[in-house]
ROLO-776701 format. One record per residue (C-alpha): x, y, z. Coordinates in pm, whole numbers, plus 50000, padded with zeros to 5 digits. Example, Ala and Ser with C-alpha at 12.3 -4.5 7.8 and 13.67 -1.06 7.14 Angstrom:
% residues 2
512304955050780 513674989450714 
***
This chain:
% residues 294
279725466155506 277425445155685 278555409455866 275715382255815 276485350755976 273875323855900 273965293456118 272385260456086 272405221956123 270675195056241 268675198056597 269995191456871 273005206556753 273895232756903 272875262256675 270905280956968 274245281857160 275995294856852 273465322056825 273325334857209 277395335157176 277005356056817 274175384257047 277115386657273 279555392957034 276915421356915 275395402656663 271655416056581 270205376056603 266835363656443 266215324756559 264215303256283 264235332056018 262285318755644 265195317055405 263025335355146 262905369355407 266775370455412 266805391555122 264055415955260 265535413055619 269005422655476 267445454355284 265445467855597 268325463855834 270695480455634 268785512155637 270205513056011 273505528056056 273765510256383 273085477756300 276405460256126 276695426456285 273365403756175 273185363656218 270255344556160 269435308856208 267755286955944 266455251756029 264445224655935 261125243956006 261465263255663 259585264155426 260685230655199 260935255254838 262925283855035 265535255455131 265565235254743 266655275054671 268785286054969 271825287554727 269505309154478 268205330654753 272085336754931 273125348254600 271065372554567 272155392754841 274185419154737 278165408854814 279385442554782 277875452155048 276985418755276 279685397055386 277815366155418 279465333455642 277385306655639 278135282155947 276825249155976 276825224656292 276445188756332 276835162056539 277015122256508 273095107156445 273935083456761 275235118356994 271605132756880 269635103556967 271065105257342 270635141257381 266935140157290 266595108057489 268415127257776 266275159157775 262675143257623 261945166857382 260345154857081 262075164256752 260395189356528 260445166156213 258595135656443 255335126356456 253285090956511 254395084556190 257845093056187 260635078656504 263305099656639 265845081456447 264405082756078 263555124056218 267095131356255 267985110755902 265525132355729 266625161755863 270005155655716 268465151655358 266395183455403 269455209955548 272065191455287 271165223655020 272475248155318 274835221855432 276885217355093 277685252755076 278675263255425 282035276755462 282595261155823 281485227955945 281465221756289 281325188856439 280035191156822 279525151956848 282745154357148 281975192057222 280645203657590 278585234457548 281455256557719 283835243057406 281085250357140 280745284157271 284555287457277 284875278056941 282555298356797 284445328056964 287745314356853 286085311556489 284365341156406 286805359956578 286305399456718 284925413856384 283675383456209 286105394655925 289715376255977 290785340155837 290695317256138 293195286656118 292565258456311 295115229756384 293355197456590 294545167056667 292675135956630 292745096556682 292205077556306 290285046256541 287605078356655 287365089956270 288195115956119 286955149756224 283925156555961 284705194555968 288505187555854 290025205955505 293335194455513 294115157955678 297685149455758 298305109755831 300925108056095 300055068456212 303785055455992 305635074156261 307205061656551 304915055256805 305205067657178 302745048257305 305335013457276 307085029557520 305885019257893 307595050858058 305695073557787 302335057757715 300615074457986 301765108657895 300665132157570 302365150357322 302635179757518 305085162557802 308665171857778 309565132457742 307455131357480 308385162457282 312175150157377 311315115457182 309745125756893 312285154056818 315025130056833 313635110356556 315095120556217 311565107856047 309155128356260 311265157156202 311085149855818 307155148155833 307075182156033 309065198855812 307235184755503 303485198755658 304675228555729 306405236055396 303035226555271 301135245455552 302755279655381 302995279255031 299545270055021 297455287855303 297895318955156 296185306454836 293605293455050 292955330755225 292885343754858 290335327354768 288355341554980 288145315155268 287365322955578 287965292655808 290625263955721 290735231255941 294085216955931 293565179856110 296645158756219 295585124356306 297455092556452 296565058456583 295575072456990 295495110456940 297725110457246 300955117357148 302085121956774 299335144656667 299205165656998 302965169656893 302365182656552 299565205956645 301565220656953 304525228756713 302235241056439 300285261356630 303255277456777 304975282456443 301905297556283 300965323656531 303865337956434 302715354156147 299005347456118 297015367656321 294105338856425 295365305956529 293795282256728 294775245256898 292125219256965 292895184557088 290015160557039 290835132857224 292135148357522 289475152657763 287865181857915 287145185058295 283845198858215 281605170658085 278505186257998 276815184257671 275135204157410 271765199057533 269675225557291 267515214157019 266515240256853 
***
């Protein structure tokens, strides 16, 4: 069976870094590919034995019919014998601004008559018929480059073909992570953070772990997720989903949720087979951003 990984998103996303990570996973990749040649593409490729690994990257650029009928065109590719993943990446309207502002490279959908700002807008509108059906959102707003290609690793995983469970923690005054399935508010817990001697620390400090495990409540709410977390992520894989987001949020994204996730995380890879822990709000040494805009 062949692997087709389709990736899009606004520009300025990231989706070129996506697709250099996917050819050195072994993925045969086509940049800016017409939606309406998918079909044909798929068809001519399979004739090769040694091709079994395609991604392609849709944007914008198409043609404005072949993306009113991406949904039409994607299922008509044959699913018995393409497994088709359709990824799409975004970031906040504000983080795109500043990284075409940073580089100077005009947007594709900008002219005299159209401003960066109402470019990236309409962009949105045009991608939203590949965007509503994706079955992975990423959000690379917070993401350096070396975490988007991480995470794309992490995601798609060696053979493109396992369910890929994601636990990341998150701070509710940042917003909610737009790539999230499953949310999980933890902010009616007691809070670390009123504690001088801990406030500096995170959720993955021994005094930390030591005062949230002592509290009968957080140990309730643990117990209650993950209860949750396995009865129903088995359905979830059943159904044929491929990535699942679990997001644990609390007022800082410091200390409860880093908790949570560590505990989860540990817990889960247990018996599933691709786990993976993000923090958001804890900060990466490396500070460089997603500077591609294609």
């Amino acid at each position: 069976m062949i692997s087709l990984i389709v990736i899009s998103g606004r520009s300025g996303s990231g989706k070129s870094t996506a697709l250099h990570v996917l050819e050195d996973m072994g993925y045969y990749c086509i940049d800016n590919l017409p939606a309406s040649l998918l079909p044909p593409l798929l068809e001519n490729l399979g004739q090769n034995a040694a091709i079994s690994r395609i991604s392609v990257s849709i944007d914008a650029r198409n043609l404005p019919n072949d993306l009113l009928d991406f949904e039409k065109i994607i299922a008509t590719v044959n699913a018995e014998k393409v497994r088709t993943q359709i990824i799409y990446l975004d970031s906040a309207s504000a983080s795109l601004v500043k990284r075409f502002s940073e580089t100077r490279r005009k947007h594709p959908l900008s002219n005299n008559e159209v401003g960066l700002r109402e470019a990236i807008e309409l962009e949105r509108e045009i991608l939203e018929p590949i965007a509503s059906v994706a079955n992975l959102l990423v959000d690379t707003t917070n993401l350096t480059i070396h975490e988007l290609r991480d995470r794309i690793k992490d995601r798609v995983g060696a053979t493109g073909a396992e369910f890929s469970l994601l636990f990341e923690s998150f701070a509710y005054k940042k917003g909610v992570p737009v790539d999230a399935d499953i949310v999980f508010d933890l902010r009616c817990l007691p809070n670390p953070h009123w504690k001088p001697e801990l406030r500096s620390l995170t959720g993955r400090d021994e005094a930390v772990k030591a005062y949230l495990a002592s509290e009968v409540e957080v140990q309730k709410m643990y117990n209650d997720i993950s209860l949750f977390l396995e009865r129903w992520l088995p359905s979830f894989k059943s159904g044929n989903r491929s990535y699942m987001t679990v997001a644990i949020g609390c007022t800082g994204g410091q200390h409860r949720s880093v908790y949570f996730c560590e505990k989860l995380y540990e817990a889960f890879s247990k018996n599933w087979s691709n786990v993976h822990l993000r923090h958001r709000e804890i900060v990466s040494p490396d500070k460089r951003s997603i500077n591609d805009h294609n």
